[in-house]
N, C-alpha and C positions, 0 to 999 in steps of 0.2 A: 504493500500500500504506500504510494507516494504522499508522503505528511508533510512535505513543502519545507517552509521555513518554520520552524519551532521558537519560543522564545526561548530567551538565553538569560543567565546572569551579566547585567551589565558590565563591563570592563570599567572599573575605577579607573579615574584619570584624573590626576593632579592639578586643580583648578586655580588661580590664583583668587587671590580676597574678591567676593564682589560686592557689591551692594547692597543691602538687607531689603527682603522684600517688603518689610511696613514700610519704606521711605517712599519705595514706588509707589505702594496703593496710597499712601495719602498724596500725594502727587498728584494720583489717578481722582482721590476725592476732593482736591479741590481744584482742577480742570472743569469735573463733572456736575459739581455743585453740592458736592456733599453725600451720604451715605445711601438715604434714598434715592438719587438721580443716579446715580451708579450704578445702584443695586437692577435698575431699571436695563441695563447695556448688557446683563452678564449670561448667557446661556443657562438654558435649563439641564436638570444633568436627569438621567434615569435612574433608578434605584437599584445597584445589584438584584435584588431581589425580582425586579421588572423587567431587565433587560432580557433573563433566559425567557421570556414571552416572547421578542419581537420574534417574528418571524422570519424565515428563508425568503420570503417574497419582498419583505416592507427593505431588508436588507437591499435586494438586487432593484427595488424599484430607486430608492435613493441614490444609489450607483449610477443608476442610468441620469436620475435628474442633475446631477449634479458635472457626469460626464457632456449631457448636451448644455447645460448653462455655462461649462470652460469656454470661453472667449465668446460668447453668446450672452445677449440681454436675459439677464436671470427670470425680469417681469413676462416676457415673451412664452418661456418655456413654461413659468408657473400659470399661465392664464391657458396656457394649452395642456393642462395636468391632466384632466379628466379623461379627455380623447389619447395621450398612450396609457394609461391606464386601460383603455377600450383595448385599444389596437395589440396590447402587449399581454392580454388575458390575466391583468391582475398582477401582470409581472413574478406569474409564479413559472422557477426554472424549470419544473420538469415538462410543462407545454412549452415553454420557446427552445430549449432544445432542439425541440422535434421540427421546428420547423423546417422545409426544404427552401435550397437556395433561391426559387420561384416564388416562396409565401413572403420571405427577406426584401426578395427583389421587389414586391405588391406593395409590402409595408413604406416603402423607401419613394413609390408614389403617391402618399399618403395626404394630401394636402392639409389634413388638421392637424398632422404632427410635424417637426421641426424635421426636413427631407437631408440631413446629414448623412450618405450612405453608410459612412464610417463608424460615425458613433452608433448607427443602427446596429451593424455589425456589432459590435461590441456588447453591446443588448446580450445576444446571445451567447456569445464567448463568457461575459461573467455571469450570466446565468451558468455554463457548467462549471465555472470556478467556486460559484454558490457551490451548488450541487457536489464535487469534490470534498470542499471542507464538511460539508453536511454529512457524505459517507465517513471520514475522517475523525470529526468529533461528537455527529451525529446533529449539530444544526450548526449554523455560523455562530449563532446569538452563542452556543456554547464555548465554542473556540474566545470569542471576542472576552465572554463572559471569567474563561480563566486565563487570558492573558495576563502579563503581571501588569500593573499599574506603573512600574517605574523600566517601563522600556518599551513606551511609545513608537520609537522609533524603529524597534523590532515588526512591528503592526502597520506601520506604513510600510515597511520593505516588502513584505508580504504583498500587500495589496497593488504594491506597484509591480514585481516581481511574476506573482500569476494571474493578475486582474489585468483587464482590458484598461487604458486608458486612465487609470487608476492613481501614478506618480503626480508628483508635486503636491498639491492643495486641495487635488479631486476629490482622493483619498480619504484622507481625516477630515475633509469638511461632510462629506455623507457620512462619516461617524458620527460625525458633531448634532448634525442633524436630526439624529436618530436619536439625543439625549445621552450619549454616548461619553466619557469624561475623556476628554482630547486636548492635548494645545495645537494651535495652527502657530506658523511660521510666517505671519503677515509680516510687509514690511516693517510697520509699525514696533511692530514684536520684534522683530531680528534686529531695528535699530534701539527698544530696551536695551535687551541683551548687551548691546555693545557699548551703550553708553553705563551700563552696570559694570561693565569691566570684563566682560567674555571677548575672549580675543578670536574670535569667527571672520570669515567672509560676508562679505553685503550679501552676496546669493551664496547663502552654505550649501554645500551638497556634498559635500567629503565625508566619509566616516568618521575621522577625525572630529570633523567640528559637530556635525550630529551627535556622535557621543557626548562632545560636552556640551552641548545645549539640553539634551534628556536629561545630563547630570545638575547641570543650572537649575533646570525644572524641581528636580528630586530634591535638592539642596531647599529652595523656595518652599514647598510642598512640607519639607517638616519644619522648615518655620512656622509658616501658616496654618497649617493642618487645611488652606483651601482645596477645591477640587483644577486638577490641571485646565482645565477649560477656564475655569472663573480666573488663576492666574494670570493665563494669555490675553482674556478680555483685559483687565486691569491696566496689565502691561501694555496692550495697544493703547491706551486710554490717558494711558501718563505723559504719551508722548505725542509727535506728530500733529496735525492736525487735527483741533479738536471738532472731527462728527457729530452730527445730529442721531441719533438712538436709530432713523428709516437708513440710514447706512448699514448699520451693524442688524438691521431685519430681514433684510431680502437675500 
């Protein structure tokens, strides 16, 4: 049975001092106006106990939403939800499998849904990448459910690795989505980091700095005892330009 990528014990790596995370989040609270206005910016998380509910389906439909809103108007795709929801039977993998490269080819004339051949394709490719982990750990939601919490970045390799289309922000933002506890790597976020004293790349992508960015996280995480998601909001929030809340919604 091919079990992909596995999570690992993080590799410790020697970080120099960085910044403590209460300095940011109050930073973050008074940019944002204080603890209610804040509290208002920060993703919802799911409850361990929730997440072994989502399902194989809500998994691969989010993948896909998120694969056709990469470099696409996000409001375009979510106002046409309903109709692939139609066209894609629920977005459950064991029917789009089956489909023949003639029913692909129908879908991909579709005029209610977003006619991307590519990410069409794709549709179907992580539907059986769904379906693999699901023989594997017997649903996604289970794999997701026992990953470790401190090697995020083991769970995006994954997904970019055997998922369609999956790498950079596609990725953990359909985790995110999902109420899933995730950091994204927005710009915002990566220029935190760096102004905290992580010495990374503007555009990380090396093992190298990924590692120590999970480890920055981990480090913050048992400061705070916050959840990784609500850290990364924060941290966009400290910095950069400060957004209006319908940025950080859609």
């Amino acid at each position: 049975m091919n079990t992909g990528i596995l999570p690992q014990e993080p590799v410790h790596i020697i970080l120099k001092p960085m910044e403590k995370f209460s300095r940011i989040h109050q930073r973050a609270l008074k940019r944002k106006g204080g603890e209610k206005a804040l509290s208002a910016f920060l993703p919802k998380v799911i409850r361990p106990n929730k997440l072994k509910a989502v399902g194989d389906d809500r998994f691969l439909a989010e993948m896909s939403r998120c694969v056709f809103q990469a470099g696409f108007v996000w409001r375009v795709v979510n106002q046409k939800w309903d109709a692939f929801e139609k066209v894609f039977f629920g977005f459950e993998p064991g029917k789009i499998v089956l489909l023949s490269p003639e029913q692909i080819e129908n879908i991909g004339k579709n005029p209610a849904i977003i006619r991307n051949m590519q990410k069409i394709v794709s549709v179907q490719k992580n539907a059986q990448f769904v379906l693999d982990v699901a023989q594997e750990h017997g649903s996604f939601a289970a794999l997701v459910s026992h990953w470790p919490p401190g090697d995020h970045i083991g769970l995006y390799k994954l997904l970019k690795q055997r998922g369609c289309r999956l790498g950079g922000a596609t990725g953990p933002r359909a985790l995110r989505n999902l109420g899933i506890d995730t950091f994204m790597l927005s710009t915002d976020v990566i220029l935190c980091l760096k102004n905290a004293g992580l010495e990374i790349a503007s555009n990380p992508s090396s093992q190298k700095d990924m590692r120590a960015i999970q480890q920055a996280f981990n480090t913050w995480h048992e400061e705070s005892g916050l959840p990784y998601s609500h850290m990364s909001r924060i941290a966009s929030c400290s910095v950069g330009e400060n957004y209006d809340i319908e940025v950080f919604s859609h």
